[in-house]
LOTI-732165 format. One record per residue (C-alpha): x, y, z. Coordinates in nm, 2 decimals. Example, Ala and Ser with C-alpha at 12.3 -4.5 7.8 and 13.67 -1.06 7.14 Angstrom:
<sites>
<<1.23,-0.45,0.78>> <<1.37,-0.11,0.71>> 
</sites>
This chain:
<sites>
<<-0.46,3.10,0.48>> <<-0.47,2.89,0.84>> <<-0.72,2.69,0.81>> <<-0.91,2.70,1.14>> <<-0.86,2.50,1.44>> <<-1.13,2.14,1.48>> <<-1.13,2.11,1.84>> <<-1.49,1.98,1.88>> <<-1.65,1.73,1.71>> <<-1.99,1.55,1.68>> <<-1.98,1.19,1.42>> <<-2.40,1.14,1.37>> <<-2.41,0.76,1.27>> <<-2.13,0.52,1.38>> <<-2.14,0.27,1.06>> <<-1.79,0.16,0.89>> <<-1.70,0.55,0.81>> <<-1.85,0.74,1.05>> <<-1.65,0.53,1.31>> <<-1.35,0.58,1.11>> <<-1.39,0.99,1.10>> <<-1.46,0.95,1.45>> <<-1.16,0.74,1.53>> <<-0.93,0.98,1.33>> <<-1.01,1.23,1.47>> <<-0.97,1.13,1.85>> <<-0.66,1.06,1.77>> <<-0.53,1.37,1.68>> <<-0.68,1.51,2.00>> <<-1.01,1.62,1.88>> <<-1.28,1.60,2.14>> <<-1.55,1.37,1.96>> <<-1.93,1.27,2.08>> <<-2.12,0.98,1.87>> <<-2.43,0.99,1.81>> <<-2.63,0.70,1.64>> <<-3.03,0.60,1.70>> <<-2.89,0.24,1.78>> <<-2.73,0.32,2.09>> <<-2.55,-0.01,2.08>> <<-2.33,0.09,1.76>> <<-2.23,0.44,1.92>> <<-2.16,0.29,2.27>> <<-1.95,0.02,2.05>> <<-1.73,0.26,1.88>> <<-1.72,0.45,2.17>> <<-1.53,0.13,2.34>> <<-1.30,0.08,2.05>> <<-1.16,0.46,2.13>> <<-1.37,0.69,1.88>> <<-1.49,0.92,2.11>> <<-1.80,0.98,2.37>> <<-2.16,0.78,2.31>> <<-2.44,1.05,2.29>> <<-2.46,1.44,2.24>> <<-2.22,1.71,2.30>> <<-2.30,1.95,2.63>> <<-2.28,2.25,2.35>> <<-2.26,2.31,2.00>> <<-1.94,2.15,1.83>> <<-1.71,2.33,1.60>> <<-1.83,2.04,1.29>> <<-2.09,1.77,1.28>> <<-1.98,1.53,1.01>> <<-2.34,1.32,0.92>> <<-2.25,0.98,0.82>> <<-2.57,0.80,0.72>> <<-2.70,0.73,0.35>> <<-2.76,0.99,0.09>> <<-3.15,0.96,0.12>> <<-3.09,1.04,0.50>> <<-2.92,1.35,0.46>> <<-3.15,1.60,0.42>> <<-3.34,1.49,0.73>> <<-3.06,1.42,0.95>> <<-2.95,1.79,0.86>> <<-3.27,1.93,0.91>> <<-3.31,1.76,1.28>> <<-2.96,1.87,1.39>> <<-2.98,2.24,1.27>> <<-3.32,2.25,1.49>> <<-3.12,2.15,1.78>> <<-2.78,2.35,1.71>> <<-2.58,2.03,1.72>> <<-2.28,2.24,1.56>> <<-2.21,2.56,1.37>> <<-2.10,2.36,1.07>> <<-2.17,2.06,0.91>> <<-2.08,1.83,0.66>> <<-2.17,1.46,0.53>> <<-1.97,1.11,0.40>> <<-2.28,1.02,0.17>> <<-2.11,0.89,-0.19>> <<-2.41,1.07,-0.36>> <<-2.43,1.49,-0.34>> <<-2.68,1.64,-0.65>> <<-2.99,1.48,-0.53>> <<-2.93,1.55,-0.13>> <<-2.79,1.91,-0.19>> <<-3.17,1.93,-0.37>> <<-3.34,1.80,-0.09>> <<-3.17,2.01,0.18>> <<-3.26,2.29,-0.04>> <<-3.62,2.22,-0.04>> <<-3.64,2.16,0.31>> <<-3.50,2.52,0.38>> <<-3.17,2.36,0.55>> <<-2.97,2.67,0.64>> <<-2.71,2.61,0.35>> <<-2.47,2.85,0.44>> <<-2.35,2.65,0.71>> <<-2.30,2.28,0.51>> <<-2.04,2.16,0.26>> <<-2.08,1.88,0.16>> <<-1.81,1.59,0.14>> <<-1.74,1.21,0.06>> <<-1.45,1.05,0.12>> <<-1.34,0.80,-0.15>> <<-1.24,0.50,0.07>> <<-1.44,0.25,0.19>> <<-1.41,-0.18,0.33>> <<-1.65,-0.46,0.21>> <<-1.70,-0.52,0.58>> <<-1.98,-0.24,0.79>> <<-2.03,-0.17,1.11>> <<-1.84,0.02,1.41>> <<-1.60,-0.25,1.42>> <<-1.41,-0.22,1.06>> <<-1.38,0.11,1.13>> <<-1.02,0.21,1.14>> <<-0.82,0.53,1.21>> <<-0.61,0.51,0.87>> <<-0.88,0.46,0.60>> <<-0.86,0.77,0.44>> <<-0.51,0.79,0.43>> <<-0.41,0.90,0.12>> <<-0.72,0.89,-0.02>> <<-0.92,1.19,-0.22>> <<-1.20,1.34,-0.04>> <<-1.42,1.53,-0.24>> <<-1.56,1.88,-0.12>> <<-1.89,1.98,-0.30>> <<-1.98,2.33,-0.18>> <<-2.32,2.51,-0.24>> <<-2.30,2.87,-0.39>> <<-2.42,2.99,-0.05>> <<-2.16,2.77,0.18>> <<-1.98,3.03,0.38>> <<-1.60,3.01,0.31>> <<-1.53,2.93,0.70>> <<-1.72,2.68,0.68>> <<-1.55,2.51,0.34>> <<-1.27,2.56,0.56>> <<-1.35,2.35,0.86>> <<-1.40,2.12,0.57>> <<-1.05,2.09,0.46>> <<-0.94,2.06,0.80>> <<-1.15,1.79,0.87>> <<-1.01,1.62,0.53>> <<-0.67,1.71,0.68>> <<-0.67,1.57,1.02>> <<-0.84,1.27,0.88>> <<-0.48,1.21,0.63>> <<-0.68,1.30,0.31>> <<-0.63,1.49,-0.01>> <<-0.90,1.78,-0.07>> <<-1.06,1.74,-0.43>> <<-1.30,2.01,-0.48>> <<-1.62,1.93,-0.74>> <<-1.94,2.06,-0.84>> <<-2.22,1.84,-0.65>> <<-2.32,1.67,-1.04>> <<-2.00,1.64,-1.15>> <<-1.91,1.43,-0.85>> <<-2.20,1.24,-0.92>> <<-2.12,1.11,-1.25>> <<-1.74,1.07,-1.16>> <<-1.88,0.82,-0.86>> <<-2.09,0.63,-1.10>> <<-1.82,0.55,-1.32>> <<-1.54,0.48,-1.10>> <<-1.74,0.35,-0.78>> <<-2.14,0.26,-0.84>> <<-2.10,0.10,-1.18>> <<-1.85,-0.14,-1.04>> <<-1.97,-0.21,-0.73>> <<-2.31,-0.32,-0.95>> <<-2.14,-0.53,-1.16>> <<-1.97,-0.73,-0.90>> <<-2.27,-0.77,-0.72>> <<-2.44,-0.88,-1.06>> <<-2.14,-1.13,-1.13>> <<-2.16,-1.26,-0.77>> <<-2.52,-1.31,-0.77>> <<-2.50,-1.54,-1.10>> <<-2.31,-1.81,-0.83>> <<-2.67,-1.86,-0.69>> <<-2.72,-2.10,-0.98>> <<-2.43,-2.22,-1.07>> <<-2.32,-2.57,-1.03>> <<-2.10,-2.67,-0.72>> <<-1.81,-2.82,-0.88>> <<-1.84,-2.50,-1.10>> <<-1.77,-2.26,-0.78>> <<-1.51,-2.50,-0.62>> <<-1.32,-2.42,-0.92>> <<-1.31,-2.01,-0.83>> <<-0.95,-1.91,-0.77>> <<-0.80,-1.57,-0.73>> <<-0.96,-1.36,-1.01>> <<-1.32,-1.45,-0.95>> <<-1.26,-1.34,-0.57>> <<-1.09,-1.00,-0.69>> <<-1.41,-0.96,-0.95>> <<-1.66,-1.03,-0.62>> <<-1.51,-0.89,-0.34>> <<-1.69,-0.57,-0.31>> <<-2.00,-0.76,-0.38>> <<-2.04,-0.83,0.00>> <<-2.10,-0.46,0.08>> <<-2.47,-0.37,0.28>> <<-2.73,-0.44,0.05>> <<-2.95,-0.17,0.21>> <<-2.67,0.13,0.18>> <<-2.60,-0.01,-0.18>> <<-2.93,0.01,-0.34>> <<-3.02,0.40,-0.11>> <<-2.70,0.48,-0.31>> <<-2.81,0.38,-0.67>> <<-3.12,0.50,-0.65>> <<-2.94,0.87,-0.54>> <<-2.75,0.85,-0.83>> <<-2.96,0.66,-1.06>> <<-2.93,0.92,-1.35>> <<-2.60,0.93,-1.38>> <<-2.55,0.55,-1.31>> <<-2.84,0.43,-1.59>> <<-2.57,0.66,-1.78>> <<-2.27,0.44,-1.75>> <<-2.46,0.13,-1.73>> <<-2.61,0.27,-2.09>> <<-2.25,0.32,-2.25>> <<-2.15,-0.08,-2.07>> <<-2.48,-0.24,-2.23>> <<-2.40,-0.13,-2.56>> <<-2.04,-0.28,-2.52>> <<-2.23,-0.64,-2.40>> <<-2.40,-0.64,-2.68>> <<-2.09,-0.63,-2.94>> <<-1.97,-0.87,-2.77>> <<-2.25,-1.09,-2.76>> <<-2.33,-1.05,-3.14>> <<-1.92,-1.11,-3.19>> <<-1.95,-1.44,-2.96>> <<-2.27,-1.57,-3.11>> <<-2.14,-1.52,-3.46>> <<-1.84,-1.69,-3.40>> <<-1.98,-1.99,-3.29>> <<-2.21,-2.01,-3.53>> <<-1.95,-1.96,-3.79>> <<-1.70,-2.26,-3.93>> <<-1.35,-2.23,-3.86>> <<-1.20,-2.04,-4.16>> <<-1.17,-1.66,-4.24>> <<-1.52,-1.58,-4.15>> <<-1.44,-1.55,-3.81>> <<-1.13,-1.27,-3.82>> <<-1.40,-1.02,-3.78>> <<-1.58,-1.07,-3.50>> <<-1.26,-1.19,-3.31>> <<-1.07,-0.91,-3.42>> <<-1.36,-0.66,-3.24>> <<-1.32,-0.89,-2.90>> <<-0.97,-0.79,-2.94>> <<-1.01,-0.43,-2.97>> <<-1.26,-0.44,-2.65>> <<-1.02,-0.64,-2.45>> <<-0.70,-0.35,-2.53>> <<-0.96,-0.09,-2.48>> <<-0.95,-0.30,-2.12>> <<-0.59,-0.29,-2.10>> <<-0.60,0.08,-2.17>> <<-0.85,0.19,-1.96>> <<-0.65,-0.02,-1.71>> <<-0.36,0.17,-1.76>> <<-0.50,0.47,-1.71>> <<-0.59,0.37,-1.28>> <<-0.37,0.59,-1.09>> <<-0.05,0.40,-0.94>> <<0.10,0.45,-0.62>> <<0.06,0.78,-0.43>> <<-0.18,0.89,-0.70>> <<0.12,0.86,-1.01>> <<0.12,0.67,-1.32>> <<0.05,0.29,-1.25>> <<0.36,0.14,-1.29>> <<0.39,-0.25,-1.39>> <<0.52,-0.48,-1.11>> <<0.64,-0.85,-1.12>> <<0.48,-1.14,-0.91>> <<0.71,-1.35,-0.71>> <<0.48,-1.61,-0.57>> <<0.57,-1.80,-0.21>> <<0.39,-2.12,-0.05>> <<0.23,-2.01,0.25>> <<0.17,-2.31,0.54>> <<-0.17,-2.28,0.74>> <<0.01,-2.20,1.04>> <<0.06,-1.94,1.32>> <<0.32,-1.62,1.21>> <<0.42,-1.78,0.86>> <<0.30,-1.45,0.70>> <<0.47,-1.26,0.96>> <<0.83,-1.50,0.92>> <<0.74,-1.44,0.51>> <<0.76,-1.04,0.53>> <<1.05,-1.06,0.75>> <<1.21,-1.25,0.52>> <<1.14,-1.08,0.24>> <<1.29,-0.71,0.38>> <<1.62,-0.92,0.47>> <<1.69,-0.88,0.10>> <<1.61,-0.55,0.04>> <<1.34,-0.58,-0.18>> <<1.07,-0.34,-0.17>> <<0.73,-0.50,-0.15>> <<0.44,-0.27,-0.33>> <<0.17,-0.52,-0.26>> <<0.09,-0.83,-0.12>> <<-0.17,-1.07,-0.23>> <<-0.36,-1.40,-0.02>> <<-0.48,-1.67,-0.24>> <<-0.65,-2.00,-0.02>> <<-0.61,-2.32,-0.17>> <<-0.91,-2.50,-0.17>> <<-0.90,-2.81,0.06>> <<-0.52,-2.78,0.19>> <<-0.39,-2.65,0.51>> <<-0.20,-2.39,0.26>> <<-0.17,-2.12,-0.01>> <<-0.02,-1.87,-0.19>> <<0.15,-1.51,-0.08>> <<0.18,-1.29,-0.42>> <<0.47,-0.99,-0.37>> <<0.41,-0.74,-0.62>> <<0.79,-0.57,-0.65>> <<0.98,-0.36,-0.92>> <<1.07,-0.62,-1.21>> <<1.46,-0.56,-1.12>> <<1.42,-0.69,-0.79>> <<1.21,-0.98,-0.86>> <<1.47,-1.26,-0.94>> <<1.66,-1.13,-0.65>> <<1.41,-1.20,-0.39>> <<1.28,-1.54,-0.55>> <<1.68,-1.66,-0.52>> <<1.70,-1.53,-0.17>> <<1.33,-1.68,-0.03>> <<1.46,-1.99,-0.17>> <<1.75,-2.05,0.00>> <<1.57,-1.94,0.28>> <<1.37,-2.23,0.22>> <<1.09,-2.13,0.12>> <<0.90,-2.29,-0.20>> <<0.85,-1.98,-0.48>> <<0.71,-1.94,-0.84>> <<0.80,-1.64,-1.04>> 
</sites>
């Protein structure tokens, strides 16, 4: 079945996503109004091309409500009262406990669906947003038994002009998949970032690569974050449950072994950190891989990168003279140098290949 045409729009809250929905959609010619109580953020992402600052002159075909999860129900609520739209939808990463609210504040559910798009930035505000986020990426659909199937359809066709794939879940079933695979994490980078406060200086001057790629989500909004855990804060005391039990073998398995001699005794406790760690590398494994496949192993080819104007850009150029094709690319700053490193993920085959050719191209590469 067609799904049916989006040629109106309303985007209520202009934050990272919201701006991003907002931006996508203007660009493939929907006709979008932004509405946000700080008039400054709408008027912003108004000027960066996501649509029109302030309310539509009649009701729009969707109204996509990107604020929190604790905001839903009330933001709802208002904009049903004024007939904002004749369907609606939300971003919010939590759906159980809001699809309860709007239930007991007699929303009209027959017009909402509700949604979350499984992308995001460690950056907030109008300004990251950007047109391509979602492409690619799953969006989840959580209908209520009472969602009218027009409306689930104006749904998927927001999901498809915004270059996502549809993934439709029950509301508590998305819930526990987000804590695992998106709230746990995000805590425990946030926990591992806040143990810096107290550590030494020299000790932080001595971060490289992996305790950036442990933290970097850690400098998400406080305020969002902890609206979000306590939404879901069943199903992420869950997870966290099942983690604190594996923190504790290993601390019993750590605090045995150095209390124990070198010698035999210690096999056992070492062999159980060993069993966690390939549990690691098998839950790894199991991370979808490029458009959503199998995750496939890539090798590193690792270039010198001077602190100056268009070396990355003279790098990439480079690098498709010989053909190679680049999955990923990686940034690591030296500390206290005017240079650093590029990492180029590529297909093990092709790695030798392009090490030989960026060095007689002069650049300085590790493999």
């Amino acid at each position: 079945m067609a799904l049916p045409e989006l040629r109106t729009a309303a985007v209520v809250g202009t934050g990272l996503i919201g701006t991003s929905v907002a931006l996508a959609l203007t660009a493939r010619g929907v006709t979008t109004y932004l509405i946000d109580r700080d008039g400054a953020a709408a008027r912003t992402a108004a000027a960066l091309g996501a649509g029109t600052a302030g309310a539509p002159p009649a009701p729009v075909d969707l109204a996509v409500l990107a604020v929190p999860p604790g905001k839903v129900a009330e933001v709802l609520e208002e904009h049903q009262k004024d007939g904002l739209a004749r369907a609606y939808t939300d971003v919010a990463s939590v759906k159980g406990r809001p699809q309860a609210e709007l239930a007991a504040r007699g929303c009209d559910l027959t017009s909402f669906v509700g949604g979350h798009p499984m992308a995001g930035r460690e950056r907030s505000g109008p300004r990251a947003g950007r047109a391509d986020l979602f492409d690619g990426r799953p969006w989840v659909l959580t209908p209520h038994p009472a969602t009218r199937s027009a409306v689930l359809r104006r749904g998927l066709e927001l999901v498809r002009l915004c270059g996502a794939v549809p993934v439709v879940l029950a509301p508590d079933a998305h819930d526990r998949a987000v804590a695992l695979v998106s709230h746990v994490p995000h805590l425990l980078a946030t926990l591992m970032a806040a143990r810096l406060c107290d550590g030494e200086d020299f000790a932080v001057r001595l971060a490289g690569q992996g305790l950036r790629d442990v933290t970097r989500i850690a400098a998400g909004d406080a305020g969002l974050w902890t609206d979000i855990l306590v939404t879901n804060a069943e199903a992420v005391a869950e997870v966290l449950g099942e983690l604190a039990e594996d923190l504790d073998a290993v601390l019993r398995a750590l605090r045995t072994l150095a209390a124990t001699p070198a010698g035999p005794a210690r096999s056992g406790p070492a062999a159980e950190l060993t069993g966690l760690l390939r549990r690691g590398n098998t839950g790894h494994a199991r991370i979808p891989g490029k458009h959503g496949g199998t995750a496939l192993p890539y090798s590193s080819v690792r270039v010198v990168l001077r602190d100056r104007a268009n070396e990355l850009a003279r790098l990439l150029a480079d690098a498709s003279l010989t053909g190679a094709n680049i999955e990923d690319i990686r940034l690591e700053h030296a500390t206290n140098k005017d240079a650093g490193l590029a990492e180029l993920l590529v297909a093990g085959e092709s790695a030798g290949r392009l090490a030989a050719d960026l060095t007689r191209r002069e650049w300085t590469v590790h493999v």
